[in-house]
C-alpha positions in Angstrom: 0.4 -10.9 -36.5 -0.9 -7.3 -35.7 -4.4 -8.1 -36.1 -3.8 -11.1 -33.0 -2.0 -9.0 -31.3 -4.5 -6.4 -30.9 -7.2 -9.0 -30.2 -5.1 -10.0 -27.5 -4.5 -6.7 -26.1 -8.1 -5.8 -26.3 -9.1 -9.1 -24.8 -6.7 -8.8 -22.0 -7.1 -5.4 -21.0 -10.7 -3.9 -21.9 -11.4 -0.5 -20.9 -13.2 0.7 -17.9 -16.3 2.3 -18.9 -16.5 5.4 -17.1 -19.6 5.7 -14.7 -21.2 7.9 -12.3 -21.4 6.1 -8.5 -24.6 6.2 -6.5 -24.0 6.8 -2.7 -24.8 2.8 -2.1 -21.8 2.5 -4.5 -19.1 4.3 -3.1 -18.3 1.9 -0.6 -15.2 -0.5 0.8 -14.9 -3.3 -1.3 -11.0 -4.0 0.1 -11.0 -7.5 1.9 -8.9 -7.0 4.8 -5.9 -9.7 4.8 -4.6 -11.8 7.9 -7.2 -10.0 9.9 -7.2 -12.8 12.7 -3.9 -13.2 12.8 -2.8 -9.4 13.2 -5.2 -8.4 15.6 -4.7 -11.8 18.0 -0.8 -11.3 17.7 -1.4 -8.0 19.8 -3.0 -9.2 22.8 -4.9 -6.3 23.2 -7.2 -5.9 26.6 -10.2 -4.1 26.3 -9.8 0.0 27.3 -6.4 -0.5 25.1 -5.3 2.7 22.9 -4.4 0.9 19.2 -2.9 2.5 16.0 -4.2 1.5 12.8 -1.3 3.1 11.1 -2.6 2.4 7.6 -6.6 2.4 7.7 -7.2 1.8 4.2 -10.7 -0.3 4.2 -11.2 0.2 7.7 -11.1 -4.0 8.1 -8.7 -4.1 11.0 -10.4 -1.0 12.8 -13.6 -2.6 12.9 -12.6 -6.0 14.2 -10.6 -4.4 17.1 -13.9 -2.2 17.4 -16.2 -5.8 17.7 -13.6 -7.5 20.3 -13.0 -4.4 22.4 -15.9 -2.5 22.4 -14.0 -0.1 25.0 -10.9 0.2 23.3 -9.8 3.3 21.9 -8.6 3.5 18.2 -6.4 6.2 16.5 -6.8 5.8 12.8 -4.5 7.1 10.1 -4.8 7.0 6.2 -2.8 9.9 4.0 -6.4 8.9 1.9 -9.3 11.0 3.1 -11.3 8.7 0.9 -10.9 5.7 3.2 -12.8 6.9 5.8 -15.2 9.0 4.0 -16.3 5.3 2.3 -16.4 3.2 5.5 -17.1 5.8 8.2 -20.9 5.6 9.0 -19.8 1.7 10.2 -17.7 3.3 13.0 -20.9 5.3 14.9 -20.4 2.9 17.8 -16.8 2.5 18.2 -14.1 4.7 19.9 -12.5 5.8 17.1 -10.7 9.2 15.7 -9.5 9.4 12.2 -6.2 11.4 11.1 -5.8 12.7 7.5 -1.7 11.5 8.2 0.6 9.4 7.1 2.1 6.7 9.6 5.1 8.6 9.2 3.9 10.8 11.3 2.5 9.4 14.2 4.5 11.1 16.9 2.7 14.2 15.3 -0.9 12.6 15.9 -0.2 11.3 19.7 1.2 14.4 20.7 -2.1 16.5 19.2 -4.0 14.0 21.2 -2.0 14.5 24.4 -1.5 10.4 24.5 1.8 9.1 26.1 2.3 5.9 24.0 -0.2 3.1 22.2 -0.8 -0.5 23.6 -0.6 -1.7 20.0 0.0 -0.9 16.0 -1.3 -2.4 13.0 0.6 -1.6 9.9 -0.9 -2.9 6.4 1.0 -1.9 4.0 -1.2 -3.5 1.0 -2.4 -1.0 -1.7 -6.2 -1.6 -1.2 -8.6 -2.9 -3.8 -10.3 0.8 -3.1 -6.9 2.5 -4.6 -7.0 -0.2 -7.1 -10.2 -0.2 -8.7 -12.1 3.0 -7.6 -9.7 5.9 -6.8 -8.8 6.9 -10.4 -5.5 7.7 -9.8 -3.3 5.1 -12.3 -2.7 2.5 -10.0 -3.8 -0.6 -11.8 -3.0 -1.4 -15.0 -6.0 -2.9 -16.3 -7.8 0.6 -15.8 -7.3 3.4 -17.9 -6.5 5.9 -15.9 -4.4 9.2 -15.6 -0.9 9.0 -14.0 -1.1 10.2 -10.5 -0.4 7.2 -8.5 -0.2 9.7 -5.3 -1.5 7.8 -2.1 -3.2 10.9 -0.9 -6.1 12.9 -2.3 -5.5 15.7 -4.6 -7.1 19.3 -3.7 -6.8 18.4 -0.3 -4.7 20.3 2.6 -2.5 17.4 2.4 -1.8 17.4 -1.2 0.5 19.7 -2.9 0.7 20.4 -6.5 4.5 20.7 -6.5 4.8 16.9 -5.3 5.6 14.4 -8.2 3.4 12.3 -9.9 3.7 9.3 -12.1 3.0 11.5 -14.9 6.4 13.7 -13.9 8.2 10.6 -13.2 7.7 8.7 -16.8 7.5 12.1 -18.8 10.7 14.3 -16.5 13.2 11.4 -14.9 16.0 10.6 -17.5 16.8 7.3 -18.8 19.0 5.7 -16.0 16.9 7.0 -12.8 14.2 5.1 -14.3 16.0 2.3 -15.1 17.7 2.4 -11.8 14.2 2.7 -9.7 12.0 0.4 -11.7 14.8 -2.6 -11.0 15.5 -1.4 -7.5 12.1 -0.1 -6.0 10.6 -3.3 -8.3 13.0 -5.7 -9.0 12.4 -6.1 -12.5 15.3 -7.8 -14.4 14.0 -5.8 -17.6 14.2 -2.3 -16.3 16.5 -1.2 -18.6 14.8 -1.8 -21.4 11.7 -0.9 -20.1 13.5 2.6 -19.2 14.9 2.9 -22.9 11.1 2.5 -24.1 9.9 4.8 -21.9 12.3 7.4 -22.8 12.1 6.9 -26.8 8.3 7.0 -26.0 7.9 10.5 -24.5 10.3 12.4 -27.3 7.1 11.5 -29.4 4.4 12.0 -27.5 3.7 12.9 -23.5 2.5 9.7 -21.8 -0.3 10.5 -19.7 -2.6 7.4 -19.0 -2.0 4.2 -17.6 -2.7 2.5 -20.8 -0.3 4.4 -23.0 2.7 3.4 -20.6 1.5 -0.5 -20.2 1.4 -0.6 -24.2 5.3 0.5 -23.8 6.4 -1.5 -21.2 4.6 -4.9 -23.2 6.7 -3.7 -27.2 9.9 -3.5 -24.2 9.9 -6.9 -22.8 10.2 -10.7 -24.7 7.1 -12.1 -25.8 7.9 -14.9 -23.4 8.0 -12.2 -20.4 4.5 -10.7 -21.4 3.0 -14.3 -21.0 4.5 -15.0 -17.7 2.5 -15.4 -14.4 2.7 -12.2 -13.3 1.8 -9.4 -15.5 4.5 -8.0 -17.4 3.5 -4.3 -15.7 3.5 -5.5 -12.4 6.9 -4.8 -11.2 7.4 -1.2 -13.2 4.4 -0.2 -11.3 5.0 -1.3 -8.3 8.0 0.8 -8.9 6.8 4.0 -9.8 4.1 4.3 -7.2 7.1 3.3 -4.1 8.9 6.5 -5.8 5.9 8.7 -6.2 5.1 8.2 -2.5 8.2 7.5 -1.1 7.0 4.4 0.3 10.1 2.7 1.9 11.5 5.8 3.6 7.9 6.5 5.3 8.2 2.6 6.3 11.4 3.5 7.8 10.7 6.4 9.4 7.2 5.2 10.5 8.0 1.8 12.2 10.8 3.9 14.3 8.1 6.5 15.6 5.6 3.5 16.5 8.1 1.7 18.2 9.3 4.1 20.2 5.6 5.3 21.6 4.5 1.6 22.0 4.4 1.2 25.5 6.5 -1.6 27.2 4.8 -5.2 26.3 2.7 -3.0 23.4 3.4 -5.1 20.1 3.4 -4.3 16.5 1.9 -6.2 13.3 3.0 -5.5 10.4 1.9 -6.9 7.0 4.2 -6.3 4.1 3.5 -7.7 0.4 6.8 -7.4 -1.3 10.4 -8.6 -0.2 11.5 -4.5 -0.2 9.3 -4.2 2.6 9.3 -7.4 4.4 13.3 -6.8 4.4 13.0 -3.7 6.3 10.8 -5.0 8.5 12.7 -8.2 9.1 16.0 -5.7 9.7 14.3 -3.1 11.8 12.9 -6.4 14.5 16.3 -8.1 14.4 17.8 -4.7 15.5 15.5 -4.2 18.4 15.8 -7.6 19.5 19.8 -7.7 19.4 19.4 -4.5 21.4 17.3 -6.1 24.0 14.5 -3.5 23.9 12.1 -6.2 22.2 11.3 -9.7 21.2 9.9 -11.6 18.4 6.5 -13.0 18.9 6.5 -14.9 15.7 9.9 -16.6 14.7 8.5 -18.1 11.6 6.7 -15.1 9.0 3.0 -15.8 9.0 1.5 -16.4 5.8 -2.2 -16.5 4.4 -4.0 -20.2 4.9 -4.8 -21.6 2.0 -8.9 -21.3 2.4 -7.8 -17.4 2.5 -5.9 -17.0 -0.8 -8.7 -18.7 -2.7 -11.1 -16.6 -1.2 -8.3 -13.3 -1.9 -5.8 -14.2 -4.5 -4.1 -10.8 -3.2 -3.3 -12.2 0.2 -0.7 -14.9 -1.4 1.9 -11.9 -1.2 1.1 -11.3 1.9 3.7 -11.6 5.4 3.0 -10.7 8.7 5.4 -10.4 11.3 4.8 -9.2 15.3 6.8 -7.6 17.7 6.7 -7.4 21.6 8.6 -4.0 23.0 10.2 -5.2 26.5 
């Protein structure tokens, strides 16, 4: 029984040979999701002033760049990275990039002396860059250390008293866990998950990716660990919303973007987990019921089916858009 079971674990989740990159190598390999559907739902004119509230890849950006050569793009991504990867394809576009997070947008348009934006792009997918290249513990099938911070460490953005996923697992008691893990990710085993975590640590700090998806697989059924989704998915999910405080930025960011959208400006946004999508959802209702917008789309948009085949990752994916009257 052991020896299958570590034949299955080995099978399932080899380890990621660590390499050094080539400058060829450290490039975008993020496929950019609904990308003709969020930029048409704008209606953008060319000479327009557009917020790509969450850069990430840079897909978005460039599109807008090819249909409006003249239009002028304010870029944000807490993720130096992202632009560092993907900038030298900019060199003919109108575009400034801001080491911010959306939540603070006002603070970028007033540095830039702009009144308001003619449209805002938010993607709120974690990008196959964060994924499989940034190092930072956000997939588990990479053994990695836990960080799981959106933004790059040693930079004048980063802070070493802000928490990691490392302080989370190793310093949050039992029930905070167990209360984030089923509320930030909606996992029906958090408690036991929580209760593994915490009998974990008293033996031994868990500091890698690997350790803490070996705990979560001896804390769930066997049934659960063969499931369709991967039985890490959702306690992940979790940690990283805590660590960067994802849903109170969302909050906070779609308020400041809605407010400096100019009247008939609209807003995508593409969310990839019902936490998100219900904020969303509330925050449009809201500003429709107050009359100082209206829905474009009625219906949620999804990915076509040619697109999820060729991007498994976009069959999460809703976008909704957002006219400011």
């Amino acid at each position: 029984m052991q020896k299958n079971r570590r034949k299955f674990w080995q099978k399932s989740y080899p380890r990621k040979k660590m390499t050094i990159k080539t400058k060829e190598e450290d490039t975008s390999i993020h496929k950019t999701v609904l990308l003709n559907e969020a930029i048409e739902g704008l209606n953008l004119k060319n000479g327009a002033i557009v917020a790509d509230a969450t850069f990430g890849g840079g897909g978005h950006s460039l599109e807008i760049c090819k249909r409006f050569p003249e239009a002028r793009i304010i870029a944000l991504d807490q993720d130096r990275s992202s632009w560092e990867r993907t900038k030298d394809k900019f060199e003919n576009c109108k575009i400034s990039f801001h080491n911010e997070n959306f939540r603070d947008l006002d603070k970028v348009l007033i540095g830039l002396h702009l009144k308001g934006f003619d449209g805002i792009i938010f993607d709120l997918g974690l990008s196959s860059d964060q994924l499989e290249n940034s190092g930072r513990g956000f997939s588990f099938l990479l053994d990695e250390p836990l960080l799981m911070q959106m933004k790059n460490l040693g930079t004048e953005n980063s802070s070493e008293e802000e928490v990691t996923a490392y302080d989370v697992v190793n310093s949050w008691s039992e029930k905070n866990l167990a209360d984030i893990i089923y509320g930030y990710g909606e996992e029906k085993f958090a408690r036991r998950i929580a209760k593994g975590i915490a009998e974990a640590r008293e033996k031994a700090k868990i500091k890698t990716t690997f350790n803490l998806v070996k705990i979560i697989e001896g804390a769930v059924p066997a049934v659960y660990r063969r499931g369709r989704i991967h039985f890490a998915t959702r306690t992940f999910q979790a940690i990283r919303i805590a660590v960067n405080d994802e849903l109170g930025a969302l909050t906070e960011g779609l308020k400041k973007g809605f407010k400096f959208l100019k009247n008939g400006g609209r807003m995508s946004v593409i969310t990839f987990h019902s936490l998100e999508d219900r904020i969303v959802k509330r925050f449009y209702k809201e500003k429709e019921k107050e009359g100082e917008a209206r829905l474009i789309n009625k219906k949620v948009i999804l990915a076509n089916n040619n697109e999820v085949r060729s991007n498994p990752r976009s069959r999460s994916a809703k976008l909704r858009i957002l006219e400011k009257t």
